[in-house]
C-alpha positions as CSV (number, residue, x, y, z in Angstrom):
1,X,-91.5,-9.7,76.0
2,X,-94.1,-12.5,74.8
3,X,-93.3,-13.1,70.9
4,X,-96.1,-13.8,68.4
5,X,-95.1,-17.3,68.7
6,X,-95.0,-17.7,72.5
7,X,-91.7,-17.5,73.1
8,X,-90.0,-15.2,75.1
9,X,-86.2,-13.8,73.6
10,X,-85.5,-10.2,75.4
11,X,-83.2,-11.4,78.3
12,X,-83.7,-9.6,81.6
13,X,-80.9,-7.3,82.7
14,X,-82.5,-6.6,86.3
15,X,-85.4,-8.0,88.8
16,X,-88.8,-7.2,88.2
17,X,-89.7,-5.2,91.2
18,X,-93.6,-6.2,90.5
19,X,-92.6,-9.8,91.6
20,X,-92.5,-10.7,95.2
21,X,-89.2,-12.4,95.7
22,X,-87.3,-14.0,98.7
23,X,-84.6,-15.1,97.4
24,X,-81.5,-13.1,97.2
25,X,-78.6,-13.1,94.2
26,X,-75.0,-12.8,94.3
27,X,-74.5,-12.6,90.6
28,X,-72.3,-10.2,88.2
29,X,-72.6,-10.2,84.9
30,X,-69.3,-11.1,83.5
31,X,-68.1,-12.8,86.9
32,X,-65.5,-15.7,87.0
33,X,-65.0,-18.3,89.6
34,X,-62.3,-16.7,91.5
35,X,-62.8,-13.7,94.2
36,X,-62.7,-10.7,91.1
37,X,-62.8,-10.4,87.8
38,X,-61.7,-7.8,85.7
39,X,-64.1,-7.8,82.7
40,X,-63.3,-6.9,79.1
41,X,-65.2,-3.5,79.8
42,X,-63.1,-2.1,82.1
43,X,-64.9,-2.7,85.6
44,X,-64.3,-5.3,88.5
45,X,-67.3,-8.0,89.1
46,X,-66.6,-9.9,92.2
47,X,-66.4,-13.7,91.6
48,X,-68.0,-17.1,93.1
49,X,-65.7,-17.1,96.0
50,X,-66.0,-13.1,96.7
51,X,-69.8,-13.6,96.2
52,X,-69.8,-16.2,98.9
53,X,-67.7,-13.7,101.2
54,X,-70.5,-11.1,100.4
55,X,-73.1,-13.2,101.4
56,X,-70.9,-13.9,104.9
57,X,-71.0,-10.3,105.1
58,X,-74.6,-10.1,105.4
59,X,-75.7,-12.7,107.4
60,X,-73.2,-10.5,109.8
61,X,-72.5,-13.8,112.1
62,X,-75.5,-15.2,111.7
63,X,-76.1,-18.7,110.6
64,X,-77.2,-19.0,106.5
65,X,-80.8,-20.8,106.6
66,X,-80.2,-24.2,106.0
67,X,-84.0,-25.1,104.6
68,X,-83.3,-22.5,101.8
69,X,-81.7,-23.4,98.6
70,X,-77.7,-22.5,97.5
71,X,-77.3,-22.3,93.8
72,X,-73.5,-22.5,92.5
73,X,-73.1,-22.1,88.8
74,X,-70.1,-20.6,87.6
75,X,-67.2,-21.7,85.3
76,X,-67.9,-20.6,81.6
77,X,-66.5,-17.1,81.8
78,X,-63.3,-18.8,83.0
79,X,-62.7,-20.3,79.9
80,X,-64.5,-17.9,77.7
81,X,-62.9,-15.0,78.9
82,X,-59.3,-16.6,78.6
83,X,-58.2,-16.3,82.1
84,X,-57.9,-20.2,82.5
85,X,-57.9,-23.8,80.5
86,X,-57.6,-25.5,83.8
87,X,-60.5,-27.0,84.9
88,X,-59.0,-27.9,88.0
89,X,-58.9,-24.6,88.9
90,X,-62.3,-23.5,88.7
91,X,-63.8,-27.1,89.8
92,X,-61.0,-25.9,92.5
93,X,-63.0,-22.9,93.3
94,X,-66.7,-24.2,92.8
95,X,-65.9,-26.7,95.2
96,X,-64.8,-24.2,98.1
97,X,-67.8,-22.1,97.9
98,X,-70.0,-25.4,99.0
99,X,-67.3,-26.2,101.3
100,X,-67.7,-22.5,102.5
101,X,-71.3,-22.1,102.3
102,X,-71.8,-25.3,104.2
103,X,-69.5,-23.8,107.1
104,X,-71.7,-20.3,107.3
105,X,-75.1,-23.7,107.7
106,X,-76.3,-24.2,104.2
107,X,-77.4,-27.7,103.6
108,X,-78.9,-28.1,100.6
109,X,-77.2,-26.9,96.7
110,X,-77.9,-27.2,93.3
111,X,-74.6,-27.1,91.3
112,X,-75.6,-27.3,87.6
113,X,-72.4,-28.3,85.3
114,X,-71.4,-26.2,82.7
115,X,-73.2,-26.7,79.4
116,X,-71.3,-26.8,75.1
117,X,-69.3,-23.3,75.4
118,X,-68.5,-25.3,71.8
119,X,-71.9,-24.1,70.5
120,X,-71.2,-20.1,71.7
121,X,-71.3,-18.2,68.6
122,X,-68.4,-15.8,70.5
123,X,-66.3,-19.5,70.0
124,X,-67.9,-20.7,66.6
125,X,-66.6,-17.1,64.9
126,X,-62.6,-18.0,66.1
127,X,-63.5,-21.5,64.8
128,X,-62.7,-23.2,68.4
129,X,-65.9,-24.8,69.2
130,X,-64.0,-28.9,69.1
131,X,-61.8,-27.3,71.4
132,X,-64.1,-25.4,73.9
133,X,-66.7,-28.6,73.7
134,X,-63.8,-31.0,74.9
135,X,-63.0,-28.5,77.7
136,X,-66.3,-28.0,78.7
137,X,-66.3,-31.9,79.0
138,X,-63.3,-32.2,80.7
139,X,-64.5,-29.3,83.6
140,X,-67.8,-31.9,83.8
141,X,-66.6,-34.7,84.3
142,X,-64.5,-33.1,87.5
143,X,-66.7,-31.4,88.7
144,X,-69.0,-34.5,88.7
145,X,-66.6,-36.6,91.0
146,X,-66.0,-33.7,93.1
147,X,-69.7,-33.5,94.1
148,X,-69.6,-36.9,94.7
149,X,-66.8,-36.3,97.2
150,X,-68.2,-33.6,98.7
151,X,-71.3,-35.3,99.3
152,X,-69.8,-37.9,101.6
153,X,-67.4,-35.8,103.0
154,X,-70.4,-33.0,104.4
155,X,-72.8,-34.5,106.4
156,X,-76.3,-34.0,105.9
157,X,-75.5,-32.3,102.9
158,X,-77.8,-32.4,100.0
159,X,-76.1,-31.5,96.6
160,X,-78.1,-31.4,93.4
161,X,-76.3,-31.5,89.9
162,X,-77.6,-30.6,86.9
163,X,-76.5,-31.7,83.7
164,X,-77.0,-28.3,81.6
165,X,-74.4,-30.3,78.7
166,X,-76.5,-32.8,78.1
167,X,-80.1,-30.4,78.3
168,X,-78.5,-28.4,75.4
169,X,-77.8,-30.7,73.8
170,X,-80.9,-33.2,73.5
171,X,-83.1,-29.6,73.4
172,X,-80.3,-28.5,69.7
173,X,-80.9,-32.1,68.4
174,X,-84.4,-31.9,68.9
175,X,-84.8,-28.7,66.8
176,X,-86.6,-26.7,69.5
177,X,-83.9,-24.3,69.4
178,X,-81.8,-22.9,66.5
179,X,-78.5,-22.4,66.8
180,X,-77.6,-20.8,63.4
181,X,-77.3,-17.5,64.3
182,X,-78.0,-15.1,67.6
183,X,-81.5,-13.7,68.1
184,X,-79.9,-10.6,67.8
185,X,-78.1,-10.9,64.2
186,X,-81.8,-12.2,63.0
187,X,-83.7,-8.8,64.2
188,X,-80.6,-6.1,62.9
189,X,-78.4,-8.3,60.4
190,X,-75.7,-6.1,59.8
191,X,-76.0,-3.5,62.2
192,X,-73.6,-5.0,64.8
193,X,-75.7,-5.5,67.2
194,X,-75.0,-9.2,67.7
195,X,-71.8,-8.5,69.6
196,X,-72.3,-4.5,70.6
197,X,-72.3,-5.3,74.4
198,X,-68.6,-6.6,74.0
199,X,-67.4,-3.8,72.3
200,X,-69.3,-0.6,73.7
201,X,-73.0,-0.9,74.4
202,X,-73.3,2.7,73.4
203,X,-73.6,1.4,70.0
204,X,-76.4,-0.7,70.7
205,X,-79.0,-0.4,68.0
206,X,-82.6,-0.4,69.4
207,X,-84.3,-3.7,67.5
208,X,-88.0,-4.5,66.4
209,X,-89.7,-6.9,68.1
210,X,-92.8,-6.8,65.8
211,X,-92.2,-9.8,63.6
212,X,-92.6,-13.8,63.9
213,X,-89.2,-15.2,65.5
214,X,-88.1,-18.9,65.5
215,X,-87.2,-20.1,68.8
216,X,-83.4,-19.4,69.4
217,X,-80.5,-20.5,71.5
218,X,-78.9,-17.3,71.8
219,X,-79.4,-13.5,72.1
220,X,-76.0,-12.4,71.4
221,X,-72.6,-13.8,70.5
222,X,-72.7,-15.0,74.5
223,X,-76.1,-15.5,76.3
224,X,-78.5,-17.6,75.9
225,X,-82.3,-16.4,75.2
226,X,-85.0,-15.6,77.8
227,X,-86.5,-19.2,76.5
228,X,-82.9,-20.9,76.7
229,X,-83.3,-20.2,80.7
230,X,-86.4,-21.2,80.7
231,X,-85.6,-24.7,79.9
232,X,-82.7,-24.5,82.1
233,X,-84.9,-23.6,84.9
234,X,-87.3,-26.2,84.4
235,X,-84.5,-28.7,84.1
236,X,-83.4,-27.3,87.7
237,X,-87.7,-27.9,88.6
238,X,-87.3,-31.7,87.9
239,X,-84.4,-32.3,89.1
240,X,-85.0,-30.7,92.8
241,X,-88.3,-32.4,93.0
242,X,-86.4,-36.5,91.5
243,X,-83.3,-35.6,94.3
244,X,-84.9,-37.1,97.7
């Protein structure tokens, strides 16, 4: 939904069938980096390495096109869900999903990093963002030398990263975003509806849209904004077209 002042806030829960589309997603909401995840709601999301076995699944012995594009982004519900501090683990996992990819005849990924889970209101409110900004560091700076070893170690391999932790922050220090409160909390203060989803989205209070809204960095106590993607995605633009 456009807003008054261009910017666009409602995230999108599903595909808009009015859009031609060839490309194809794996993605759960709530999904780890593992093979399944049990989420804090009660049902079972398969994870980055059971989306990859999924995708196996289709191309039903086929070879995966290997002039299309892979993108493997996982990592933050890891940590923000509590299942692991280890970013060995999931760099672990992110890593075996090119490695399997590769092997079904992908050749070319984007594998953005992981950006502040520091700046997540669901980790400012337990007062852990220090902790959560030096983990997401930690998991970055792994995951940076293990693309670097994959990309010797696959041939013909082209792997793209993306540094998402270093977009949010320059886009936060620039003011185009504000990061004082969700999107949500702004439109109902009071009502709950900042962290609703988490808790039963039955409750979910229906918000008014009518009114001027500042550019913000988060819907709810988790996800970013529609416009919060937006930059992400034209981050991914640039840095597909500067990777020869």
């Amino acid at each position: 939904m456009n807003r008054k002042n261009g910017s666009e806030l409602t995230p999108s829960l599903v595909l808009d069938s009015r859009v031609k589309k060839s490309g194809v997603s794996f993605a759960f909401g709530g999904s780890t980096s593992g093979f399944s995840t049990q989420s804090p709601l009660g049902f079972t999301a398969p994870g980055l390495l059971g989306q990859v076995q999924l995708f196996n699944t289709l191309l039903a012995g086929k070879k995966a096109p290997p002039n299309a594009l892979y993108v493997v982004w996982s990592g933050s519900n890891d940590y923000l869900q509590g299942i692991t501090s280890t970013p060995a683990t999931v760099v672990s996992n992110v890593a075996a999903s090119v490695r399997q990819l590769y092997a079904m005849g992908a050749r070319s990924f984007l594998v953005p990093n992981l950006a502040d889970l520091g700046l997540t209101p669901f980790v400012q409110v337990q007062n852990a963002g220090p902790a959560f900004t030096q983990l997401s560091q930690a998991h970055n700076a792994l995951l940076q030398s293990t693309l670097e070893r994959l990309g010797r170690e696959l041939p013909a391999a082209r792997i793209v990263s993306l540094d998402v932790f270093a977009l949010g922050a320059t886009v936060v220090g620039s003011g185009q975003v504000s990061t004082e409160l969700p999107a949500l909390e702004y439109l109902a203060p009071g009502t709950g509806a900042v962290d609703c989803l988490f808790r039963n989205p039955a409750t979910c209070v229906d918000v008014n849209f009518n009114t001027f809204l500042p550019p913000f960095l988060f819907w709810d106590v988790m996800h970013p904004t529609t416009q919060a993607h937006g930059l992400i995605g034209s981050a991914m633009y640039r840095a597909l077209q500067n990777k020869p």
